[in-house]
mmCIF file of the C-alpha atoms, coordinates in Angstrom:
data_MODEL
# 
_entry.id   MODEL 
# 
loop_
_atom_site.group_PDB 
_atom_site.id 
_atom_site.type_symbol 
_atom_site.label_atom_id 
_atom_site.label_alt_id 
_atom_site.label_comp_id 
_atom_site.label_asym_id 
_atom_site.label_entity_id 
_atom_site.label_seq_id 
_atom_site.pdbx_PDB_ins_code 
_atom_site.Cartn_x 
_atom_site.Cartn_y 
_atom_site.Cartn_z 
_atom_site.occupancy 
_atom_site.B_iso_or_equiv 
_atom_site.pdbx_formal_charge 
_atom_site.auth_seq_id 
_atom_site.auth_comp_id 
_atom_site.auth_asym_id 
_atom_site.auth_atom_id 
_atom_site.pdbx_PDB_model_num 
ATOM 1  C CA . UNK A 1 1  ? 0.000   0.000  0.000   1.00 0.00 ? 1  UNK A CA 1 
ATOM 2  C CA . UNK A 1 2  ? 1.733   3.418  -0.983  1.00 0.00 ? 2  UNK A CA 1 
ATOM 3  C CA . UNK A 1 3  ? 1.499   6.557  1.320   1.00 0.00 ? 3  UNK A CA 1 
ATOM 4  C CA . UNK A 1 4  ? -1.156  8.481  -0.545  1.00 0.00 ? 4  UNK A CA 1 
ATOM 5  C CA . UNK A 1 5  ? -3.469  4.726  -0.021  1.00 0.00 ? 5  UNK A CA 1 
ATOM 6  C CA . UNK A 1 6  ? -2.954  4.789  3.858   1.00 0.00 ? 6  UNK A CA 1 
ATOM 7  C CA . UNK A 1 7  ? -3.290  8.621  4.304   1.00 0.00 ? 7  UNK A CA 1 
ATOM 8  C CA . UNK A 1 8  ? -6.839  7.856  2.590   1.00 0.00 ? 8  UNK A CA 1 
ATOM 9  C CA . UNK A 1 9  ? -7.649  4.807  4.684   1.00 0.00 ? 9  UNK A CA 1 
ATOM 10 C CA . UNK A 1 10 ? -6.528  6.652  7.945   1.00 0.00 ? 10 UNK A CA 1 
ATOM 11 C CA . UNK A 1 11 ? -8.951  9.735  6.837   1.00 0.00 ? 11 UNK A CA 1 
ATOM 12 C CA . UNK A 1 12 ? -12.020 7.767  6.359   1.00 0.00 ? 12 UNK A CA 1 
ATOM 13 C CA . UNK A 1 13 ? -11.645 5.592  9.591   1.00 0.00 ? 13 UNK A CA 1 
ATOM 14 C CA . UNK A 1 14 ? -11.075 8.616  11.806  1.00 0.00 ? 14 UNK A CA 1 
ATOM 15 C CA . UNK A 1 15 ? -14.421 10.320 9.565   1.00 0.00 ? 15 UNK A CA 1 
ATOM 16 C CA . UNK A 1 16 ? -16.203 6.802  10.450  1.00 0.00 ? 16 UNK A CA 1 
ATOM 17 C CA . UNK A 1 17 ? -15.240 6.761  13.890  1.00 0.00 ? 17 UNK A CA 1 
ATOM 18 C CA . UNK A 1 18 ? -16.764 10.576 14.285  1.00 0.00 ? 18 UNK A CA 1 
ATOM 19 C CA . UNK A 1 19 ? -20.094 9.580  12.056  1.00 0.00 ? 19 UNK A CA 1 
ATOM 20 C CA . UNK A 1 20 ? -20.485 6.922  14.933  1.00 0.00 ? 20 UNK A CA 1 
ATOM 21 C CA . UNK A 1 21 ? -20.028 8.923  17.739  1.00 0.00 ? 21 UNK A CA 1 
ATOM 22 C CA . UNK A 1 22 ? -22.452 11.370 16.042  1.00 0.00 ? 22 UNK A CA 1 
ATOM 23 C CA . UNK A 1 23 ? -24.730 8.886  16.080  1.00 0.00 ? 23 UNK A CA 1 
ATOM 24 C CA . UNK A 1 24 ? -24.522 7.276  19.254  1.00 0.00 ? 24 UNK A CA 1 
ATOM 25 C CA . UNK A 1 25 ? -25.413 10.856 20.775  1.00 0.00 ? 25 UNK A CA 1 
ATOM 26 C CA . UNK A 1 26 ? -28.170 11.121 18.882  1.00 0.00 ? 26 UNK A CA 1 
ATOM 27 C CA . UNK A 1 27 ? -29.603 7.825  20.127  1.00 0.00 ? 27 UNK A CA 1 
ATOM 28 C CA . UNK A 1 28 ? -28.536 8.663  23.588  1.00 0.00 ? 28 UNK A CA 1 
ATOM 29 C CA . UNK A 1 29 ? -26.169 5.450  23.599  1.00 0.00 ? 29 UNK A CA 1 
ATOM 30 C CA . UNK A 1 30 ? -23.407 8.071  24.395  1.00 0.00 ? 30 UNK A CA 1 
ATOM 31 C CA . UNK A 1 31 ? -22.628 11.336 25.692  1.00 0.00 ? 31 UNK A CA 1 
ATOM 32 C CA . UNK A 1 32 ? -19.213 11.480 24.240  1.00 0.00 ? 32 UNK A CA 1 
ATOM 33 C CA . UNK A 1 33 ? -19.652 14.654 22.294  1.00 0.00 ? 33 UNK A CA 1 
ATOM 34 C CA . UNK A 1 34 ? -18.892 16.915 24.594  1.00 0.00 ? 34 UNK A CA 1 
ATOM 35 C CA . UNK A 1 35 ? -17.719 20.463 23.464  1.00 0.00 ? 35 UNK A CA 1 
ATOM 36 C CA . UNK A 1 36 ? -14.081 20.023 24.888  1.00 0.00 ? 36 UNK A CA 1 
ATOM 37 C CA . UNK A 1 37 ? -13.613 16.078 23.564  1.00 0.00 ? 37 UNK A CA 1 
ATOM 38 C CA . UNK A 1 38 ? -15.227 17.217 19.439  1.00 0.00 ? 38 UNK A CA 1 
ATOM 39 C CA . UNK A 1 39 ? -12.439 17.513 16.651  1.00 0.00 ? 39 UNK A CA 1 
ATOM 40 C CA . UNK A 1 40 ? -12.177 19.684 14.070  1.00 0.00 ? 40 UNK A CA 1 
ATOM 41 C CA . UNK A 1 41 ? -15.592 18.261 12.861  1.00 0.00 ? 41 UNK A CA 1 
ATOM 42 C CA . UNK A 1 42 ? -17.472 19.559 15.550  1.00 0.00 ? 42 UNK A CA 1 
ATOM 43 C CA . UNK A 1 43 ? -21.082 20.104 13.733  1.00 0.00 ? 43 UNK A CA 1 
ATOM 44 C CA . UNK A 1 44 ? -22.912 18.085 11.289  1.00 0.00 ? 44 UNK A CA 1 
ATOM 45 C CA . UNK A 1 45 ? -22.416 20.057 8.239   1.00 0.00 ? 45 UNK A CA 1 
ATOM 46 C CA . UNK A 1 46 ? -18.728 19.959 8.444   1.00 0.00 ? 46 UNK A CA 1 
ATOM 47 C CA . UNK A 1 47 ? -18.478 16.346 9.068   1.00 0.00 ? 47 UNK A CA 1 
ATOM 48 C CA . UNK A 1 48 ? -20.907 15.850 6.243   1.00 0.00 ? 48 UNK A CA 1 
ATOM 49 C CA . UNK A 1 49 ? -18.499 18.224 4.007   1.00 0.00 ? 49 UNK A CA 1 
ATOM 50 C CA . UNK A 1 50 ? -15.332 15.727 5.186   1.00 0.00 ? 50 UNK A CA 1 
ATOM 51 C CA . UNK A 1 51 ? -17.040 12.964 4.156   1.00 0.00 ? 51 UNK A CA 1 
ATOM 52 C CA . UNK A 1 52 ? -17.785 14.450 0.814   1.00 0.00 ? 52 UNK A CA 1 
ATOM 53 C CA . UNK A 1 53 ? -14.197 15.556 0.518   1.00 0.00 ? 53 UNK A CA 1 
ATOM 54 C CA . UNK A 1 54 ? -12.675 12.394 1.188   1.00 0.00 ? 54 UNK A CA 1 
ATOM 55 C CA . UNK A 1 55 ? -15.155 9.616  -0.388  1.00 0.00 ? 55 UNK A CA 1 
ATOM 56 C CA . UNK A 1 56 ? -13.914 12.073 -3.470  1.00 0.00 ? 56 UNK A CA 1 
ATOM 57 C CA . UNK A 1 57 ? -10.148 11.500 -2.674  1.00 0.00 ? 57 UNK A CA 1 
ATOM 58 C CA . UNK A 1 58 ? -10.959 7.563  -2.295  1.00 0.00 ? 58 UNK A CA 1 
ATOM 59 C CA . UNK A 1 59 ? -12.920 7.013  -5.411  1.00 0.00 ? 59 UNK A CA 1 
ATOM 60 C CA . UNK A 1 60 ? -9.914  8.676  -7.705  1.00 0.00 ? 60 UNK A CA 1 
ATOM 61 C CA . UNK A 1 61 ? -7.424  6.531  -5.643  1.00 0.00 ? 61 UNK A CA 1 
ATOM 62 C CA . UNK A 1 62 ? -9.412  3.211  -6.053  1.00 0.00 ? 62 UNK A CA 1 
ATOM 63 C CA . UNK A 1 63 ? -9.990  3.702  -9.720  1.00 0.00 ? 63 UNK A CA 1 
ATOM 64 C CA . UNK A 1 64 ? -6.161  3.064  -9.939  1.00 0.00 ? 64 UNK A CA 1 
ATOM 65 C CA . UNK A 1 65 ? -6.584  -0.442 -8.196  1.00 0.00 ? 65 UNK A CA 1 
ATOM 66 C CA . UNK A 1 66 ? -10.096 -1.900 -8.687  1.00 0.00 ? 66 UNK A CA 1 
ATOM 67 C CA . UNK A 1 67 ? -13.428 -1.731 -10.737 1.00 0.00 ? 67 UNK A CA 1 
ATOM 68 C CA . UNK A 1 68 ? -15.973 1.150  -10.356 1.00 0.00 ? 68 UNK A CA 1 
ATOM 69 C CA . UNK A 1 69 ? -18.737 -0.966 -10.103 1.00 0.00 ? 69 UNK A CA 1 
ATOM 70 C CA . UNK A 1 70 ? -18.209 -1.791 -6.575  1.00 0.00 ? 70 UNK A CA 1 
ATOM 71 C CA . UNK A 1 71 ? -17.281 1.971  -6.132  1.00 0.00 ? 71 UNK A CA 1 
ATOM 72 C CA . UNK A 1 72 ? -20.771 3.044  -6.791  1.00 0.00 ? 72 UNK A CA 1 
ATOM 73 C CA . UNK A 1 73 ? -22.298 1.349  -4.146  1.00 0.00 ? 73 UNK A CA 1 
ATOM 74 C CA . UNK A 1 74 ? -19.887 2.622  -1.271  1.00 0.00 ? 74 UNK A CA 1 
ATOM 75 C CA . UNK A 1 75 ? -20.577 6.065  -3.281  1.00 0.00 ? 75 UNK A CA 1 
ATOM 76 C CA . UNK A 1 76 ? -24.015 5.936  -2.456  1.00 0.00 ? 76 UNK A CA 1 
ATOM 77 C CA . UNK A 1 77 ? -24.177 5.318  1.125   1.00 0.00 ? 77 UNK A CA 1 
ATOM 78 C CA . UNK A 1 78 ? -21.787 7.701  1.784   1.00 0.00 ? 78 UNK A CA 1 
ATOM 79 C CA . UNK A 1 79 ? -23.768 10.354 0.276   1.00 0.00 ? 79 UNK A CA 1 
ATOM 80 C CA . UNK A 1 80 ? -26.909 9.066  1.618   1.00 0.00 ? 80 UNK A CA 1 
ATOM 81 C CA . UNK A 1 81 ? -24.899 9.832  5.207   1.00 0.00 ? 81 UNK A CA 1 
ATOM 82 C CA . UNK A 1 82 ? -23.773 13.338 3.935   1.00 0.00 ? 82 UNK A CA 1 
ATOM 83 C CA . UNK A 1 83 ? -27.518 13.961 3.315   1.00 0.00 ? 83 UNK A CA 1 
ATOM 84 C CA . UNK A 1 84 ? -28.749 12.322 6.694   1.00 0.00 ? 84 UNK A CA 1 
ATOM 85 C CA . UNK A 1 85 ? -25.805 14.657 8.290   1.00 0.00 ? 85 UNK A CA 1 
ATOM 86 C CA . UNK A 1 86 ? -26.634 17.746 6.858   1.00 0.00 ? 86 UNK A CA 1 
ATOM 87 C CA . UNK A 1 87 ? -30.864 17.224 7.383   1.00 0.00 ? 87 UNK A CA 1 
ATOM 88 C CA . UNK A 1 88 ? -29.636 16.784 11.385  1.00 0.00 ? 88 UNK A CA 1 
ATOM 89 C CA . UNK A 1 89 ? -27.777 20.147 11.300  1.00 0.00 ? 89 UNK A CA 1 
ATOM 90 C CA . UNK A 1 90 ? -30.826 21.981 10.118  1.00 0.00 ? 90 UNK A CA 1 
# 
């Protein structure tokens, strides 16, 4: 795996990790979104604006190594989140 491969895989787990959290407080599961523990996502929108940015950055890097077709449906959930995301910080 080359550097620009594991800088992209890094990026989308930590942008996972957050969408979970995000969720988790919504459900009440957890409280761990306090104000002094929230990254440099800290609202809806720009978490939903990462995601964009980066599902971008991983689609042109795994066009290099596999077929689109599975692409497409990764692609789609990911902007179905973006949209769930951004309806939240309404």
């Amino acid at each position: 795996m080359n550097a620009a491969a594991f800088r992209i895989a890094i990026e989308g787990q930590r942008l996972l990790n957050r969408v979970g959290l995000q969720l988790a407080s919504e459900t009440g599961i957890t409280d761990a979104l306090q104000p002094n523990t929230t990254s440099q996502h800290n609202d809806e929108a720009n978490l939903a604006e990462a995601l964009e940015i980066w599902m971008e950055a991983y689609a042109t890097q795994w066009s290099t190594v596999s077929r689109d077709s599975e692409l497409r449906r990764l692609q789609d959930t990911v902007w179905k989140l973006t949209d769930y995301l951004r309806f939240q910080s309404v």
